[in-house]
C-alpha positions as a Python dict, from the first residue, in 0.01 Angstrom:
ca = {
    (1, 'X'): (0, 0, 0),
    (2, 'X'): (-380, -46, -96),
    (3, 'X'): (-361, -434, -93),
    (4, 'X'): (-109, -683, -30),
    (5, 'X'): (-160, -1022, -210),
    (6, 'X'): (46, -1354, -183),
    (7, 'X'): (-16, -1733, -225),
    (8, 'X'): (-63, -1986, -175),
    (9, 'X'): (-87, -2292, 76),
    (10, 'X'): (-393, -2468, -25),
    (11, 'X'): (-610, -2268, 129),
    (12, 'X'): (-703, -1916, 102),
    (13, 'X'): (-707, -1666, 387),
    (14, 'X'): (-853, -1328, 427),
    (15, 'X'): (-750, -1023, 679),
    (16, 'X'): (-889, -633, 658),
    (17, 'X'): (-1001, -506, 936),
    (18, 'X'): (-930, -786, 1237),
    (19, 'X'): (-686, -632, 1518),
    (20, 'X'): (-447, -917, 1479),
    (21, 'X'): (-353, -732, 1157),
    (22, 'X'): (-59, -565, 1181),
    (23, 'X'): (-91, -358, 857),
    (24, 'X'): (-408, -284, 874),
    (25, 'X'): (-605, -81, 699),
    (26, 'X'): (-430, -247, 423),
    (27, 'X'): (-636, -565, 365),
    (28, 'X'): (-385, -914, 280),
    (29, 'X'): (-509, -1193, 63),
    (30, 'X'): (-339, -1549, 73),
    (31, 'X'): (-451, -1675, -227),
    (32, 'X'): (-442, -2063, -398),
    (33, 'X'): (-703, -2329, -286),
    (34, 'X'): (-655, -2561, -547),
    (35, 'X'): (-410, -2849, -518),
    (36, 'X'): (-547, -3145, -548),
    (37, 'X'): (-358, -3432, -347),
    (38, 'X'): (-141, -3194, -128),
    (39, 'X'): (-486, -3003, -21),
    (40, 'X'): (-416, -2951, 418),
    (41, 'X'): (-814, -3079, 410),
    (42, 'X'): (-1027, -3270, 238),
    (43, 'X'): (-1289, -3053, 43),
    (44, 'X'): (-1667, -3071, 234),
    (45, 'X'): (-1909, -3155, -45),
    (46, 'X'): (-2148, -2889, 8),
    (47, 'X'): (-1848, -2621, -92),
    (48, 'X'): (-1830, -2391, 191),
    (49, 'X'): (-1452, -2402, 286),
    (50, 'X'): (-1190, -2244, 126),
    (51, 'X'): (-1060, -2596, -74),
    (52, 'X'): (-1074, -2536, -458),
    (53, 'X'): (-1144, -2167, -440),
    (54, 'X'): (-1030, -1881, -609),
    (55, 'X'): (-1005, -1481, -502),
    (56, 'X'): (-1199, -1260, -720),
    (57, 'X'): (-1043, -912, -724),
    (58, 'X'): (-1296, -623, -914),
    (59, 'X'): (-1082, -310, -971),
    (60, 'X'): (-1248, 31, -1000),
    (61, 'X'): (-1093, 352, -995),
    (62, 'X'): (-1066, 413, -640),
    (63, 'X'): (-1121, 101, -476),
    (64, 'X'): (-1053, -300, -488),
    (65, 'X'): (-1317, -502, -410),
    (66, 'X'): (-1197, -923, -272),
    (67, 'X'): (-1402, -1195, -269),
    (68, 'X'): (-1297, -1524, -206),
    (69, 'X'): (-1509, -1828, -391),
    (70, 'X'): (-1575, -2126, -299),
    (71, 'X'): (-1556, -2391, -552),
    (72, 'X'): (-1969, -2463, -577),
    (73, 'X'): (-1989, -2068, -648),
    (74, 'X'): (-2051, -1866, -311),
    (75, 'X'): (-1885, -1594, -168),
    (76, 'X'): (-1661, -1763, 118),
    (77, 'X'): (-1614, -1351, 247),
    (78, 'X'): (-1567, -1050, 93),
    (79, 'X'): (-1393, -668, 177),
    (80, 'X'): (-1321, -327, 44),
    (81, 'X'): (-975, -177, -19),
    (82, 'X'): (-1020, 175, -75),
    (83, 'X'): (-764, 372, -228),
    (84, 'X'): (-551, 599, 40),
    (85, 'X'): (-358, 914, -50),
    (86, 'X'): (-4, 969, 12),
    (87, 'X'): (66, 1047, 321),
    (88, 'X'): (405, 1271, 250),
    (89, 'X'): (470, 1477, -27),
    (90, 'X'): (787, 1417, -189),
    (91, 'X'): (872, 1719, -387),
    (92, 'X'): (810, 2101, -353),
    (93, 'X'): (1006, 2360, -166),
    (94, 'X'): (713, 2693, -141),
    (95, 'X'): (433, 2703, 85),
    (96, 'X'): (179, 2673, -127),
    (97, 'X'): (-140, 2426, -227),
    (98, 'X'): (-13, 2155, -423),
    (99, 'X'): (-122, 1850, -521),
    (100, 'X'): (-13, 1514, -303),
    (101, 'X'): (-173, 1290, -541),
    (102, 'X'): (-425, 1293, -827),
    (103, 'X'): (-780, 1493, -642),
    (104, 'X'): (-623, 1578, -311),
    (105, 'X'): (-510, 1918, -282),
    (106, 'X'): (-332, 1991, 84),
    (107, 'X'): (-146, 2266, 258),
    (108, 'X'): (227, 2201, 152),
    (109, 'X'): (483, 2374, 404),
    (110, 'X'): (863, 2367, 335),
    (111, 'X'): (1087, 2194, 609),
    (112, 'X'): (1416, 2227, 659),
    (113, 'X'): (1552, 1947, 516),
    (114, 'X'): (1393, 2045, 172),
    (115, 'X'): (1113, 1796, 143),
    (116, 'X'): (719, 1888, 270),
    (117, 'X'): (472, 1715, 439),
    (118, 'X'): (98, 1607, 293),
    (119, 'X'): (-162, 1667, 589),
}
């Protein structure tokens, strides 16, 4: 999993690369800091919490770039998800080179249970 998003409790939250996260490298995004009357905080006027915010997500081919805003404009934080290859190969039964996934090529070697492993 490249990114794991869910929402929302007022507030937004942002973990990559902390050691309190348990999935990490895969960065998690708790998203929703609008709300109004059931905000957990009042908003600070000069806009840098997380009340009223959004998450910005910029997808390119091989990465994921988050940003959370605040609502006057400015980036609250901001990390990279970069795409990961698949760490086992699902199908194949020769020793070969094969592809594991699209631009990887790895050393395939049959097992005995019929599947192969991506190194």
């Amino acid at each position: 999993t490249d990114l794991m998003l869910a929402g929302h409790r007022q507030m937004q939250e942002l973990h990559h690369w902390e050691i309190e996260n348990a999935i990490k490298p895969t960065p998690w995004v708790v998203t929703g800091g609008g709300g109004g009357e059931t905000l957990e905080h009042e908003p600070n006027t000069a806009g840098t919490d997380d009340r009223y915010s959004f998450t910005d997500l910029t997808l390119a081919k091989n990465e994921i770039k988050i940003q959370l805003i605040t609502h006057k404009g400015m980036t609250l934080t901001e990390t990279v998800a970069f795409q990961r290859l698949a760490s086992k190969w699902r199908q194949g039964k020769e020793e070969g080179t094969r592809s594991c996934h699209e631009g990887c090529k790895a050393k395939v070697s049959s097992s005995s249970g019929g599947g192969s492993s991506c190194n």
